[in-house]
C-alpha positions as CSV (number, residue, x, y, z in Angstrom):
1,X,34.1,20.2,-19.9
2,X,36.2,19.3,-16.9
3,X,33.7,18.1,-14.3
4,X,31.3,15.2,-16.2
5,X,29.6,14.5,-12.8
6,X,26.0,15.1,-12.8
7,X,26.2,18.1,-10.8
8,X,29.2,19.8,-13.3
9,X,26.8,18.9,-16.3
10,X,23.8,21.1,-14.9
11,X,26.1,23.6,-13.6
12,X,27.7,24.0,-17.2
13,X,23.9,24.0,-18.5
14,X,22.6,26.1,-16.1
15,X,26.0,29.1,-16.6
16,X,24.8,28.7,-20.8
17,X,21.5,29.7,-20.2
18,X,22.3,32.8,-17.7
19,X,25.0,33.5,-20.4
20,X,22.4,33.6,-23.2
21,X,24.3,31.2,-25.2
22,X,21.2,28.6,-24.9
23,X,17.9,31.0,-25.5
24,X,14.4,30.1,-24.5
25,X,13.0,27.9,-26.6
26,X,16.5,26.3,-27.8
27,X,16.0,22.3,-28.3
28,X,18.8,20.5,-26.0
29,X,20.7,17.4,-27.3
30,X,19.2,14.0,-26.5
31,X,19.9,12.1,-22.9
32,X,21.9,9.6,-25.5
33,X,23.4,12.4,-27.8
34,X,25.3,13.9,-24.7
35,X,26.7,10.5,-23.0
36,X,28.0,9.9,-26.0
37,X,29.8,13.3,-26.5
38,X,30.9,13.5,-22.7
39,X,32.1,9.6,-22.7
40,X,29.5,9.3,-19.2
41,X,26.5,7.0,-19.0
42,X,23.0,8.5,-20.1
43,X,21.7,8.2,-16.0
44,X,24.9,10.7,-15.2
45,X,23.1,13.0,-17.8
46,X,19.5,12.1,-16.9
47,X,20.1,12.9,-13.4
48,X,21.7,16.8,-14.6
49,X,18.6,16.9,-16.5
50,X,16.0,16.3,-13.7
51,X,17.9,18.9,-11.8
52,X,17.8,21.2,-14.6
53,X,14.0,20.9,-14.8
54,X,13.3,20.5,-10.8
55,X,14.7,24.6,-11.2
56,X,12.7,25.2,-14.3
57,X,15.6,25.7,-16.7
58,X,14.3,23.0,-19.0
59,X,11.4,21.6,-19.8
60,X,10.5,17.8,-21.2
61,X,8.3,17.8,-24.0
62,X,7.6,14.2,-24.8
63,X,8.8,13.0,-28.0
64,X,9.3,16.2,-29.2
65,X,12.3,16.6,-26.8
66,X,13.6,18.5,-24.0
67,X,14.0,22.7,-24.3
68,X,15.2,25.6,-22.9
69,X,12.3,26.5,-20.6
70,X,10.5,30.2,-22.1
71,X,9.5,31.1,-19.3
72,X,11.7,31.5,-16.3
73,X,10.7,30.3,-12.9
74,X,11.8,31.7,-9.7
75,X,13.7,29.5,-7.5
76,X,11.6,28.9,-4.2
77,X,12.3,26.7,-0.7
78,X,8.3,27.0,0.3
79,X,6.6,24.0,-1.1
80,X,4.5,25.1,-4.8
81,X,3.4,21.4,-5.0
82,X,0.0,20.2,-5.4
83,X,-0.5,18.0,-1.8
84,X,0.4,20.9,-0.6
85,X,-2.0,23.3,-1.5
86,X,-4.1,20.6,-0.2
87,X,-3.0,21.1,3.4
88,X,-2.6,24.5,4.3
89,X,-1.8,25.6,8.1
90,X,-5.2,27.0,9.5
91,X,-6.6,23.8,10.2
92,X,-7.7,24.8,13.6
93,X,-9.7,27.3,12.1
94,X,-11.8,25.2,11.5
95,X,-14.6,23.3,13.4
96,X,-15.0,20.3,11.2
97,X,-12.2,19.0,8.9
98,X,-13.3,16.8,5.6
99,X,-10.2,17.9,3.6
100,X,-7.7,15.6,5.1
101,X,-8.1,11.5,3.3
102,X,-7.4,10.2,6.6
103,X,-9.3,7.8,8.4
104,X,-10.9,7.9,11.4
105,X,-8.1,7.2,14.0
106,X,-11.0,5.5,15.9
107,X,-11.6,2.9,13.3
108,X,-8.6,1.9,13.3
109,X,-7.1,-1.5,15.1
110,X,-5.3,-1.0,18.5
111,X,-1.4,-0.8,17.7
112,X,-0.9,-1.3,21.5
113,X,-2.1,-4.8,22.0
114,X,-0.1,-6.5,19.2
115,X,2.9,-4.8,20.8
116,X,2.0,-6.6,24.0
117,X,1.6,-9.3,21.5
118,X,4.8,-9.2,20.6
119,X,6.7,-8.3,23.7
120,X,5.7,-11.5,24.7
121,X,6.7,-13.4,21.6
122,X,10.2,-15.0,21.5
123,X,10.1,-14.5,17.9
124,X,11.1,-10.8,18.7
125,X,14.7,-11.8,19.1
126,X,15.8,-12.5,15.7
127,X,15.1,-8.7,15.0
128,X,17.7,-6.8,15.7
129,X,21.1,-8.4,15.1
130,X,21.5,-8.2,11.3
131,X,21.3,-5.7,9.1
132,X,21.0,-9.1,6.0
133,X,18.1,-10.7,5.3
134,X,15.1,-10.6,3.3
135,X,13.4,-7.1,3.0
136,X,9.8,-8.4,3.6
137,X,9.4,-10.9,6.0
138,X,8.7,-14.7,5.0
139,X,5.5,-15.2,6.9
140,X,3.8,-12.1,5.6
141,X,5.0,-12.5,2.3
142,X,3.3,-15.9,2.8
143,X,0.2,-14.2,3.9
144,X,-0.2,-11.8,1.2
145,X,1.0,-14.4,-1.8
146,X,-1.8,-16.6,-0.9
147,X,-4.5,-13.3,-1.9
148,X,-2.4,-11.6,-4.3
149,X,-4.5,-10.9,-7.6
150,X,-1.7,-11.7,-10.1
151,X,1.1,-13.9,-10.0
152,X,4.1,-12.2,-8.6
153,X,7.6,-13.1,-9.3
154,X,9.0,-11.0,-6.4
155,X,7.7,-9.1,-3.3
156,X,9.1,-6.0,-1.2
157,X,8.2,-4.5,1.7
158,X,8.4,-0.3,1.5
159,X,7.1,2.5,3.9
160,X,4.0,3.0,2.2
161,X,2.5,3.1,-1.2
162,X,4.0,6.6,-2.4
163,X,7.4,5.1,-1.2
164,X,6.4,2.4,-3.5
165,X,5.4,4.8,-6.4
166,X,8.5,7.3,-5.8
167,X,10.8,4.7,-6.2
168,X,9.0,2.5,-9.7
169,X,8.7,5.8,-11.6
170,X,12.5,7.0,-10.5
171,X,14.1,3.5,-11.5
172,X,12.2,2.9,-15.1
173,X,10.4,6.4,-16.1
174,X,12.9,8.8,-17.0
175,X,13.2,12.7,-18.1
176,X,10.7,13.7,-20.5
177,X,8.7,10.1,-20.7
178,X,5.2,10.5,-20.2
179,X,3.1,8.5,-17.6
180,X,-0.4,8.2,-18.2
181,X,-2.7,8.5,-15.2
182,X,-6.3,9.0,-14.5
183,X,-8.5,12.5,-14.3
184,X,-8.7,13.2,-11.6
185,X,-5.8,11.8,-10.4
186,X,-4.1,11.6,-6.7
187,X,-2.1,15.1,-6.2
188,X,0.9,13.4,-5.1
189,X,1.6,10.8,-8.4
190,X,1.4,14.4,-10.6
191,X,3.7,16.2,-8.1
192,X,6.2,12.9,-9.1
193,X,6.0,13.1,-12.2
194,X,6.8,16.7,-12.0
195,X,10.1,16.5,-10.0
196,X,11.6,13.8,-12.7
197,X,10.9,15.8,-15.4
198,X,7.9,12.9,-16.7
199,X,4.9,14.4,-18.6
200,X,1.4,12.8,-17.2
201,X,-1.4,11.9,-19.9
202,X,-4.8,12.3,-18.6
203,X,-7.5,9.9,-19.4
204,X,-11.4,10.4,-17.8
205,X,-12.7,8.3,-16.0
206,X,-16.6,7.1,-15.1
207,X,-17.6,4.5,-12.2
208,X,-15.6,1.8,-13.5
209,X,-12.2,3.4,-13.5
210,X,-10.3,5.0,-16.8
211,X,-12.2,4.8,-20.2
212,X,-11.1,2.5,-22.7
213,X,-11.1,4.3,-25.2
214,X,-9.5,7.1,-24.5
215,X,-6.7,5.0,-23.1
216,X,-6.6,3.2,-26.3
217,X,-5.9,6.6,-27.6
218,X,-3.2,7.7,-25.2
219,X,-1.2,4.6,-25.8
220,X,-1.5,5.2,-29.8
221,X,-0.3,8.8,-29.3
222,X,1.8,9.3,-27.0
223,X,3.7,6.1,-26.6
224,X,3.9,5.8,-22.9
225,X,6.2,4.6,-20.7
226,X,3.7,3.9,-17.6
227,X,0.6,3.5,-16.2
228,X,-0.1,4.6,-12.8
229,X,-3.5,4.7,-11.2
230,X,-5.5,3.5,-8.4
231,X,-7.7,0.6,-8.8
232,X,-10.0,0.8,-6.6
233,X,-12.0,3.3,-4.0
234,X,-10.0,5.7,-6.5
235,X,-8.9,9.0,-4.5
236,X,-11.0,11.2,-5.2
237,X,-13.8,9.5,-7.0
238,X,-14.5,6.4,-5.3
239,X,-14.3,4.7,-8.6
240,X,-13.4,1.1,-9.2
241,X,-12.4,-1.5,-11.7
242,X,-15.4,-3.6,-13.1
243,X,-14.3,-7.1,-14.3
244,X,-15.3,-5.9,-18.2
245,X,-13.3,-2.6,-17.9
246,X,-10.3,-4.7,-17.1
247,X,-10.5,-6.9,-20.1
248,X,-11.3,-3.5,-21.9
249,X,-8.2,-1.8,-20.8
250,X,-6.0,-5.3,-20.9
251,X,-6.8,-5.2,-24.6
252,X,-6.0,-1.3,-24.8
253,X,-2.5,-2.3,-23.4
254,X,-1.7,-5.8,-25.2
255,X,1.1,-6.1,-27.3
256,X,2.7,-2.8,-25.6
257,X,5.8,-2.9,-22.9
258,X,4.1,0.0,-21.0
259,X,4.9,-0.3,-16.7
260,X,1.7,-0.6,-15.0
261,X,1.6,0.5,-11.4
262,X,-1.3,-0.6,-9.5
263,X,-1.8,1.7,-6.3
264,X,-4.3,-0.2,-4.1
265,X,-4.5,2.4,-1.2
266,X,-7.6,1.2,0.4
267,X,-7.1,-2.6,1.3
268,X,-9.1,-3.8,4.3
269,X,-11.6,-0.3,4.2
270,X,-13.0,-1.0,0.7
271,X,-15.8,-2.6,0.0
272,X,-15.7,-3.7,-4.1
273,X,-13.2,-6.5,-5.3
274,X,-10.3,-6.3,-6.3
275,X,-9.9,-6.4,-9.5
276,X,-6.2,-6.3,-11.2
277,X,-4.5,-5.8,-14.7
278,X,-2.0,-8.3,-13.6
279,X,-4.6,-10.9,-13.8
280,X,-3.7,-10.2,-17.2
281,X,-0.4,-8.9,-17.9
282,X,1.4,-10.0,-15.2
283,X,4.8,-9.3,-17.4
284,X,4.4,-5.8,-16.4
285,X,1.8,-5.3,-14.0
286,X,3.4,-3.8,-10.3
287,X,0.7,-4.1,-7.8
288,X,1.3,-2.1,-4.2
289,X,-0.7,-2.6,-1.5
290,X,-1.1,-0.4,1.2
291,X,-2.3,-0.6,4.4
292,X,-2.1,3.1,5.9
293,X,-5.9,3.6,5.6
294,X,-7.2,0.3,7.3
295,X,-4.2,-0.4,10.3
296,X,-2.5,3.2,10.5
297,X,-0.3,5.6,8.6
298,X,2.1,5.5,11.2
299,X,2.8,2.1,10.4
300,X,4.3,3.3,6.9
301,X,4.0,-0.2,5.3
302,X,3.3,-1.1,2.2
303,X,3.5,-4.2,0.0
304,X,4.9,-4.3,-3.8
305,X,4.5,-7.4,-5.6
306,X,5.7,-8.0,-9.4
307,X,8.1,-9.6,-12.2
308,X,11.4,-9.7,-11.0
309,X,13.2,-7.5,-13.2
310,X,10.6,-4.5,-12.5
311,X,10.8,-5.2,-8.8
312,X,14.6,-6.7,-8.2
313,X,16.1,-2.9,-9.1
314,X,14.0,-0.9,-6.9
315,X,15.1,-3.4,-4.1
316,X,18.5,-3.2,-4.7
317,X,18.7,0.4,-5.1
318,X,16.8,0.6,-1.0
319,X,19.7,-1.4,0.1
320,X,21.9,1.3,-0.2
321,X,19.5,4.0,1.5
322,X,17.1,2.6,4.0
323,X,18.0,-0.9,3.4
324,X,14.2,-2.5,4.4
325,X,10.9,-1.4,6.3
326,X,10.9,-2.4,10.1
327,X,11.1,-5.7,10.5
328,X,9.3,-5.4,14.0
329,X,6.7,-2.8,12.3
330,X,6.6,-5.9,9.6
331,X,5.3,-8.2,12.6
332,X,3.1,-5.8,13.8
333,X,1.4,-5.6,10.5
334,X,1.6,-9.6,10.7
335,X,-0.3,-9.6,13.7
336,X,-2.8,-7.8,13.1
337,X,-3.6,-9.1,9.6
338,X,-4.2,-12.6,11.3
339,X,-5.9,-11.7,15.0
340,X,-9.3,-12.2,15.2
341,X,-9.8,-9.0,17.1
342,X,-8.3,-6.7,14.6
343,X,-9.6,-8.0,11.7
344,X,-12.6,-7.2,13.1
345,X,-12.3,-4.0,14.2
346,X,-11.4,-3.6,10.4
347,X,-14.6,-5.0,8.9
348,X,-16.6,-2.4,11.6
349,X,-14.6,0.0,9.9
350,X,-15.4,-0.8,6.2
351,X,-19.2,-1.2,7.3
352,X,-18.9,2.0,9.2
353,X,-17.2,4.1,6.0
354,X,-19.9,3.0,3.3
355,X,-22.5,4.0,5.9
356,X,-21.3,7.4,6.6
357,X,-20.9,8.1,3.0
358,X,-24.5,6.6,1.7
359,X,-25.6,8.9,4.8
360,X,-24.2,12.1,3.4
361,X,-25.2,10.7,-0.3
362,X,-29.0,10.4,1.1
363,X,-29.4,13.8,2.6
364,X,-27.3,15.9,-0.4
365,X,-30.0,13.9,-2.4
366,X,-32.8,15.0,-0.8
367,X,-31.3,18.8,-1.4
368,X,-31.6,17.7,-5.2
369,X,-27.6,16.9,-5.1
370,X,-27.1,13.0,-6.9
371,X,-23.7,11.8,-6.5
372,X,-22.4,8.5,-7.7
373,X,-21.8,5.8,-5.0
374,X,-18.3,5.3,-5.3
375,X,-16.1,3.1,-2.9
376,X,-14.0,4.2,-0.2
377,X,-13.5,7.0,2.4
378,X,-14.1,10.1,-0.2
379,X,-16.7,11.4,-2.1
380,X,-16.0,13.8,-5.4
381,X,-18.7,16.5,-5.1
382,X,-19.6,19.1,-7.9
383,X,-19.7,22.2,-7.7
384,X,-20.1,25.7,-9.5
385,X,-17.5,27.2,-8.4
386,X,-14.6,25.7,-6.6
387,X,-13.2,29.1,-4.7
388,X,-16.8,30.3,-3.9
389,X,-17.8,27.1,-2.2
390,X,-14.9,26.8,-0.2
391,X,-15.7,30.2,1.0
392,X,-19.0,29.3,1.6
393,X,-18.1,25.9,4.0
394,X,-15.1,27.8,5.2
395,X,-17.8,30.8,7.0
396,X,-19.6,27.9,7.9
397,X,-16.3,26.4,9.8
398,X,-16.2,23.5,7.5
399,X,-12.9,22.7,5.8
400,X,-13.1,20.9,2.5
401,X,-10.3,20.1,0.0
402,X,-10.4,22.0,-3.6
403,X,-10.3,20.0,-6.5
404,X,-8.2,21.8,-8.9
405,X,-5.0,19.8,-7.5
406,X,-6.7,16.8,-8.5
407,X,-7.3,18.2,-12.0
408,X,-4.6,17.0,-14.4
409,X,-5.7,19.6,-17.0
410,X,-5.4,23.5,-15.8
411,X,-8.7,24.5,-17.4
412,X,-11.6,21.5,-16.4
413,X,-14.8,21.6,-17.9
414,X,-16.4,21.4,-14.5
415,X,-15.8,22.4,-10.6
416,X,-15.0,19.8,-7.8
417,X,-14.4,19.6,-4.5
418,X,-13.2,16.0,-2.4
419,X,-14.9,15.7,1.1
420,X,-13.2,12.8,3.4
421,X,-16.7,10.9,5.2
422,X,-14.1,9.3,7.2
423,X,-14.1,12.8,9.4
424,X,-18.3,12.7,9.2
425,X,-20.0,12.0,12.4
426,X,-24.0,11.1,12.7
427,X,-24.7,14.2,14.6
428,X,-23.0,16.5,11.8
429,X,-24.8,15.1,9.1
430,X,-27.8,17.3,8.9
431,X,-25.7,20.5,9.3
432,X,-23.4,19.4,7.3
433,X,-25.5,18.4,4.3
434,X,-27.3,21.7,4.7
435,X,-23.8,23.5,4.0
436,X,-22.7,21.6,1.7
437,X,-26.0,22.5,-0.4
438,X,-25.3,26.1,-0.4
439,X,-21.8,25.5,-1.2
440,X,-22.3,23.5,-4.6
441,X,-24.9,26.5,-6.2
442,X,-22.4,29.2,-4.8
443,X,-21.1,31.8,-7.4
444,X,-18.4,34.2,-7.4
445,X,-19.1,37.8,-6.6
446,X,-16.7,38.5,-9.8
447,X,-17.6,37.2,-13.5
448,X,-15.1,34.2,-14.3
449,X,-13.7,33.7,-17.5
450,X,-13.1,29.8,-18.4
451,X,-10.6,29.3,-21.3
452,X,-11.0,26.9,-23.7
């Protein structure tokens, strides 16, 4: 082989299976086993590899290694992800929205009067005469030491928590590790996974986050590289970590060198505690903070705090893209975090969430529908049918979002559907509710065959 960059590696792979020479099915040569032959380091390989399986030429198998994929898959440009299918384009359609897991823009703090803020500040200057300097700035990184839940050798600032994610899993999860995460799980980590090649491990979950046990399991069996999961207000279940399910799944995890990536996406709007791993394996516990959800998306800030050498190749691999987050933005964030008047509007926000959602709770109740009280701006409702209800709310001019992209499993035992409350006004509820009755009992007008 002449070229041994990545892209000559998957191009020679890629020509072997149109030639036939590699058939479905065929096992490929380890990451290692090829670097070795080709005299090029196993990331040069690891990167043909993730574009071999971004195409769907190969496929990772966990330890049992990576294949020829049986099954060809049509190259596409449209997105086939799961956030996607969350978000399709008829939104006006519809007269209420709960699909979206946004907050209420009116909840949120006033992004104009820090600029003021700011505008007025002399500190402003230093900002925009260097492209050196430390990626998060000192005085937040002060502020956000002083409350982290673990100790933290190193902090980053990154534009937003699945910046954060995206760039842990692509520096230590590689093709064909697997990752566990939690089931139901956040659309976008899966949709990760999937474009490096990792395999995901599902582990239930109940109102206190992933089950011990079965996590216990999955780290017997599987051997995994990461965790990644949400430890509070969980999206889509609201659930969060008790103080005994972290010393539960601490003790599942002792003695292993799995990456555990904390995703706290709902900082400031959540109502239960935080409660971290890293309290108890700080060694390799990455914990992001986000605050998209309680000061603005558009912000696209998010804070990473961890051991060094977890953290210190992430940041030196942004230096050479992006470089760092907005300093500015970074003082905007600052600001707000500290002024009386924001940090208020962001407690009449958290009060305002869990009272929209224990409204909804209380009137699906009285319909003879219990759901848990979770945490958070989403609620995961039940359902008998996930297509038939979303036809139901849909003819109703309701827009919900389906739970099968939440599912890590293609075949779950049981029907979902998430509902953002952040989108639920007072004078909906009642209407609403009523909907949202029919729409849980609604059945398919064709018999549907569940495989096992």
């Amino acid at each position: 082989m002449h070229d041994r960059t990545a892209a000559g590696i998957a191009a020679a792979v890629s020509r072997r299976i149109r030639s036939g020479a590699l058939l479905p099915g065929d096992r490929l040569p380890t990451v290692r086993e090829v670097a070795r032959e080709l005299k090029v380091s196993p990331a040069t390989v690891t990167q043909a590899w993730r574009a071999l399986a971004n195409t769907g030429a190969i496929v990772a198998r966990g330890r049992a290694g990576t294949f020829v994929d049986a099954v060809a898959k049509p190259v596409t440009t449209r997105p086939t992800g799961r956030y996607q299918r969350l978000h399709s384009e008829s939104d006006s359609a519809f007269r209420i929205d709960l699909s979206r897991g946004t907050p209420d823009p009116a909840l949120l703090p006033d992004l104009t009067a820090a600029l003021r803020v700011l505008a007025d500040a002399d500190s402003i200057d230093d900002l925009s005469a260097t492209y050196l300097g430390n990626a998060v700035l000192p005085e937040l990184e002060a502020l956000v030491r002083a409350e982290w839940p673990m100790r933290a050798e190193r902090f980053t600032v990154v534009d937003g928590a699945l910046d954060a994610v995206d760039r842990l899993l692509t520096a230590h999860v590689h093709l064909g590790d697997e990752v566990i995460v939690e089931n139901p799980c956040f659309p976008p980590f899966l949709d990760l996974l999937s474009r490096i090649g990792a395999r995901p491990v599902p582990v239930r979950m109940d109102e206190s986050g992933l089950l011990p046990g079965e996590l216990a399991d999955a780290v017997a069996r599987h051997s995994p590289t990461a965790l990644l999961f949400q430890p509070r207000a969980q999206n889509p279940t609201g659930a969060s970590l008790s103080t005994r399910r972290v010393r539960e799944l601490a003790d599942a995890l002792a003695g292993t060198a799995v990456l555990i990536i904390e995703d706290d996406h709902s900082d400031g709007i959540a109502h239960s505690p935080l409660r971290s791993l890293g309290a108890r394996l700080p060694t390799h516990t990455v914990h992001i903070r986000s605050y998209s959800k309680s000061h603005g998306a558009d912000l696209r800030l998010a804070v990473v705090g961890g051991p060094a050498n977890l953290l210190d190749p992430v940041i030196e691999r942004r230096m050479l893209g992006p470089g760092w987050s907005s300093r500015l933005l970074q003082r905007v964030l600052l600001h707000m975090l500290t002024d009386p008047a924001s940090r208020h509007t962001v407690a009449t926000a958290r009060a305002e969430y869990r009272s929209r959602a224990d409204a909804l709770r209380k009137s699906l109740a009285r319909q003879g529908i219990t759901i848990p009280r979770g945490d958070g701006i989403n609620l995961w409702l039940p359902v008998a049918d996930e297509n038939a209800a979303m036809i139901s709310l849909a003819a109703a001019g309701i827009k919900v979002a389906p739970g099968g992209p939440f599912e890590v499993t293609d075949h779950p035992h049981n029907d979902h559907l998430r509902l953002t409350v952040a989108a639920l006004h007072a004078a909906d509820l009642p209407d609403v509710a009523g909907h949202l009755a029919t729409a849980v009992a609604a059945t398919p007008t064709y018999r549907r065959i569940r495989r096992t």
